[in-house]
N, C-alpha and C positions, 0 to 999 in steps of 0.2 A: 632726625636726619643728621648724623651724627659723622662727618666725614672729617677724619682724625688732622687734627694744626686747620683745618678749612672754616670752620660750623663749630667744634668745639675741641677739646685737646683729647687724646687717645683712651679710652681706658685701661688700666694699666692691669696685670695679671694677678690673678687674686684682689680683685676688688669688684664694686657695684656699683652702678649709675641707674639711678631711675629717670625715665621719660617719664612727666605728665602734660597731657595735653587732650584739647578740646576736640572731640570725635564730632568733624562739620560735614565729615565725607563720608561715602560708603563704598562698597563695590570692590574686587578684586586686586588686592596687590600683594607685593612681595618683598623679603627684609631680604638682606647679606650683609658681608662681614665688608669694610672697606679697607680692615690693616691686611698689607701684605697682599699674597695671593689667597690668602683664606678660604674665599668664595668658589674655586675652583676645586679645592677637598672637601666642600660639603656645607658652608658655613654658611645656609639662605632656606628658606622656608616661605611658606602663603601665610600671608596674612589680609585677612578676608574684614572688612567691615559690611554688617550686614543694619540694613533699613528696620524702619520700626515694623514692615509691615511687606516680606518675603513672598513673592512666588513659591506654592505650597506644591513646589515639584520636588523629587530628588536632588539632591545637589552634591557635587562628587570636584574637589580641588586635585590638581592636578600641576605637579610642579613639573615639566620637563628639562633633564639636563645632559651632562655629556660625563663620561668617566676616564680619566687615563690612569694607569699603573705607574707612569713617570709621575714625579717629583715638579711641583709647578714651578720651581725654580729651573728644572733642567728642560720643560715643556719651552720659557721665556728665555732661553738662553741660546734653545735652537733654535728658537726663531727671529732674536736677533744675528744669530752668525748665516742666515739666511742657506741652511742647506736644503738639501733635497730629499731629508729621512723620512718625514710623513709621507712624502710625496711617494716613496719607494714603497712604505710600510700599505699604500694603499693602493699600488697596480700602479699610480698613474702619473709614472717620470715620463710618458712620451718619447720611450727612445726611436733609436734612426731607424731600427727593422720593423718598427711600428708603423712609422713618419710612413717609410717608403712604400708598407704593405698597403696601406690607405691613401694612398696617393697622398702624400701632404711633404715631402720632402723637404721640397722649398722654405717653406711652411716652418718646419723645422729649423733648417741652415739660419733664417733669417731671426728667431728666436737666439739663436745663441748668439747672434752675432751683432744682436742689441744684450746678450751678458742677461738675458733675462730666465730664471728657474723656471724650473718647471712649473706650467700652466696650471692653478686649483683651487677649488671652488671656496672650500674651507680651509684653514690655514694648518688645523691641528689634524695628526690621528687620536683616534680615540678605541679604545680596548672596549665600550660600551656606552647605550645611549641608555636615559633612564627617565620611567613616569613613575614618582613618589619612590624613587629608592628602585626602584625594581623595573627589568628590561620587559616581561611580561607581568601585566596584569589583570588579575580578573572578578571581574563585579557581576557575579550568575545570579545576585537576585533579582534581577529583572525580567518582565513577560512581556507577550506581546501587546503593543499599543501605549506602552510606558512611554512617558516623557523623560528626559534627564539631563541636569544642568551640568555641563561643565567650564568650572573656573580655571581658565587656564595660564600659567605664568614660563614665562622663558625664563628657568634661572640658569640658561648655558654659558659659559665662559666667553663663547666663539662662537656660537652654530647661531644660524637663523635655521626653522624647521620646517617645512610640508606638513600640513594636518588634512587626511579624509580619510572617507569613513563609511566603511559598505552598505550599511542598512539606509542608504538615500541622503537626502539632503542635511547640512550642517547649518542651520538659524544661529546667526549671531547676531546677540543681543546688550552685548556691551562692550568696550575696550576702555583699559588702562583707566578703570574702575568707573569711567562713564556709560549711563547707559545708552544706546542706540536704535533708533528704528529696524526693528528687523529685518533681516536684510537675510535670503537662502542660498544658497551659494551649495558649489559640490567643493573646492578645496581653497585652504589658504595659508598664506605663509604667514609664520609668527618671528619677530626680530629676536635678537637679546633683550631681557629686560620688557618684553611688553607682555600685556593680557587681554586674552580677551575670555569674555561669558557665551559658551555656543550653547543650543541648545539641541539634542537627537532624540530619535523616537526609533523604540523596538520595533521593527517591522511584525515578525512572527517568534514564535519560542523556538528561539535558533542563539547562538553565540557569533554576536558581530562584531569587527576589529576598527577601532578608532585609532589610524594607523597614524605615526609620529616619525615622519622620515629626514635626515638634516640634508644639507643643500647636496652636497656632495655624496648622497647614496651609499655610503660603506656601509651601512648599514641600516637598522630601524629599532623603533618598541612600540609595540601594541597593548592596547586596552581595549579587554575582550568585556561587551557586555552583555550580560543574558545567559542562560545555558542550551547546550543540545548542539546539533552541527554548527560546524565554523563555517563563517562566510567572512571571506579573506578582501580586506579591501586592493585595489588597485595599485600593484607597485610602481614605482618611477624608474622613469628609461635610466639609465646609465648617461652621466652627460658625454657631451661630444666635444670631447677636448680639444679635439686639434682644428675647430673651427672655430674655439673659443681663443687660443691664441694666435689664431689670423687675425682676430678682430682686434686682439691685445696688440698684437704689431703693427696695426694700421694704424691706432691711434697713439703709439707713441714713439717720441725721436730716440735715437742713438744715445741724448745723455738718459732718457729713461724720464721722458717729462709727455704731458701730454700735446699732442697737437689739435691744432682748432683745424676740425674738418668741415667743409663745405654743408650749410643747412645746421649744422651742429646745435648752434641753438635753439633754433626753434624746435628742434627734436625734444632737447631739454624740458623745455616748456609743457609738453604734453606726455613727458616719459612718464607711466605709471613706475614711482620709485618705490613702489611696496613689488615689484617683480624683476629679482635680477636680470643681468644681459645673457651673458654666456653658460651659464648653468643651463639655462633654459632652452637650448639648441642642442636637443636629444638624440638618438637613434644611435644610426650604425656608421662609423668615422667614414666608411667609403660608401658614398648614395649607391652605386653600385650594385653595394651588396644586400641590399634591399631596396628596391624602387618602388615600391606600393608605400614609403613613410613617405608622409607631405609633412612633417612637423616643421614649423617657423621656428624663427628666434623668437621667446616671448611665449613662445605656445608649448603644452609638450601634452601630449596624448596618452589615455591609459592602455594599458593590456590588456586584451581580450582572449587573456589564457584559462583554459579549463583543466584541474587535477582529476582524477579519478578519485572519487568519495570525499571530494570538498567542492563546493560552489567557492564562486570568484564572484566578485561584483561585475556587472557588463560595462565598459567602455563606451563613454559616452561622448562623440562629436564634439557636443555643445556644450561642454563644459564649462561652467563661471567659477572664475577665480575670483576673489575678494582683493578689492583697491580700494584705497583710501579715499576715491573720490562716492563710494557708494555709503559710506558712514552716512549716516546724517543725526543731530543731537534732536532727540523726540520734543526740548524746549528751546524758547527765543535764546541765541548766543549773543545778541547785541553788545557791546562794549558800551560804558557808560561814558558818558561826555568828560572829556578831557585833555591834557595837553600829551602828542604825542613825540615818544623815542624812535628812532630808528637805529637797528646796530644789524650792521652786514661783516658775515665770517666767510673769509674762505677755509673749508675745509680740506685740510693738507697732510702731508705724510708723505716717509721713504717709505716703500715696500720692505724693500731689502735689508735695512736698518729697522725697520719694526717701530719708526715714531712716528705717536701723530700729534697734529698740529691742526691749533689756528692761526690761522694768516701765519702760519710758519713760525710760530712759539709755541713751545709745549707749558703746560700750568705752571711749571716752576719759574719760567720766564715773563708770564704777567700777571695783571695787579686786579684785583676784586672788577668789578662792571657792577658801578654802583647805579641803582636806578629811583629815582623820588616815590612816596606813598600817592597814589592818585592817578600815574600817566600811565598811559596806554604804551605799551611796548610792541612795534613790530621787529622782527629777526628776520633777515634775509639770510638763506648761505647759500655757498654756489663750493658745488663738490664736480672740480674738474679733474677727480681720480678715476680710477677704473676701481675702485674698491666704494665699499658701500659705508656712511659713516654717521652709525646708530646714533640720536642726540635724543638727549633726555634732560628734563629739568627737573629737579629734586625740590620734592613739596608744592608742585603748581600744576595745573594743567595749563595746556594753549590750543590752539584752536589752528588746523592748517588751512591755509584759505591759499 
């Protein structure tokens, strides 16, 4: 775990560092590079620890990431100068003849007039999404009735993704190299940096699409398994932007901070935080112009489109998305007796300036969080952002209770 002046000093070019160390874990993970922006040209791969004693299914790794043609220095440079170029390069600045043709004018006005950019889901464009190097992929040897494991890792820069998948239900059977009680589910979202082990079944000797879509819909990549006709999984509505940044104006003031709204926290308290807010408020900008969508916030429905000489997956009502509160660990989690920490973070950040913070220091600004051999650690944070604020500890697991 090698994070350069942090854990250990950099290693330098033209040289060699051996890791040795005790193999006490198993289960799906992932390396990257931590100098520089490295990570974002390619510099991360699966690294898989497997048991003495393996499920005797297929098993197929699966790194998904994102590709730009810019320079990741000039990727991190616009998006501290906070313009509006991804935003244009992907349809959706939300202009006025937009605003006013969806009835949302207002809506509008009041956006500029809290100085706020354009309203969007993901922060980057991206030229291309990618499973193992490649925006299509295809594993045709498999028939019908095949089981098949995939370990899946988010090595995206930025994107959280949509994962589902035509030929029926997705079994997920571990995450972030624990494994889990099974648990079937039709779709779920995967962060930066996290993994999970699903497990699908070939329905018939047909070619099915394990579809890979990031928050913001520009685009997709599919992992086709099996051969013979395609069966297309369920694409994702288009979000609905301009009711996403009503929501972003309601909840914040003029200097661009957030406000404590009525019930606010106790929403808190029960908000599934594996399922964004506004991304997820689909359809068509004016209810209008289609009155047969009931989509909520929170909810987004699939399509029930048919191609001529391709089957679609059908759209299903009752769709289960996968939350964190459906994990559960297949042994005792108990903590062993001992004296307990507490450390509470607020998780913080400008938008616009592109920093983040705890409690409003970025890493350069504080000092190690030294903790004793023996005690129990609880971590509280309270993320009273409208952004979503990925936390991961290097070398440990924990437990979200």
């Amino acid at each position: 775990d090698g994070v350069p002046f942090l854990t250990q000093m950099p290693i330098m070019p033209h040289t060699t560092y051996v890791y040795k160390f005790p193999i006490v874990q198993h289960g799906t993970h992932w390396y990257h590079s931590h100098s520089m922006l490295q990570e974002q040209i390619g510099m991360y791969g699966a690294f898989i620890m497997n048991k003495r004693k393996e499920w005797d299914i297929p098993t197929i790794p699966l790194v998904i990431s994102e590709w730009t043609d810019m320079k990741p220095e000039e990727v991190h440079r616009s998006l501290k100068n906070a313009t509006d170029w991804f935003a244009i390069q992907k349809g959706t600045t939300q202009s006025y003849s937009e605003a006013i043709k969806s009835g949302n004018f207002k809506t509008k006005v009041n956006n500029e007039w809290k100085r706020m950019t354009a309203m969007d889901v993901s922060d980057v464009y991206y030229d291309n999404f990618l499973i193992n190097g490649k925006n299509q992929n295809e594993q045709p040897q498999f028939k019908a009735g095949d089981k098949v494991r995939l370990r899946i890792a988010n090595g995206g820069a930025s994107d959280y993704f949509w994962l589902n998948y035509s030929g029926g239900k997705i079994t997920v059977v571990a995450t972030d190299g624990n494994d889990v009680e099974p648990v079937e589910v039709d779709r779920l979202i995967i962060a930066t940096s996290e993994t999970y082990d699903v497990v699908v079944t070939i329905p018939e000797n047909k070619k099915y699409e394990f579809l890979v879509t990031p928050e913001d819909r520009t685009s997709s990549a599919s992992l086709w398994l099996g051969s013979g006709q395609k069966v297309f999984a369920a694409k994702l509505d288009r979000p609905k932007y301009f009711a996403g940044m009503k929501m972003m104006n309601d909840m914040m003031d003029m200097q661009g901070n957030m406000v404590e709204m009525e019930g606010m926290k106790m929403q808190n308290q029960v908000m599934d935080m594996n399922t964004v807010m506004y991304p997820e408020i689909t359809g068509a900008e004016n209810p209008k112009a289609n009155n047969k969508k009931t989509d909520a916030p929170g909810m987004q429905m699939p399509n029930d489109k048919s191609m001529a000489g391709m089957n679609m997956a059908d759209g299903n009502p009752d769709m289960v998305t996968l939350n964190y509160n459906m994990l559960r660990d297949p042994k005792k989690t108990t903590l062993p007796k001992g004296p307990w920490k507490e450390l509470k973070f607020d998780l913080t950040g400008n938008m616009n300036r592109y920093v983040w913070t705890l409690d409003n220091k970025t890493v350069s600004e504080s000092d190690k969080i030294l903790i004793k051999k023996g005690e129990n650690v609880r971590i509280i944070m309270f993320n009273n952002s409208m952004m979503r604020h990925p936390m991961h500890l290097h070398g440990h697991d924990f437990r979200v209770v």
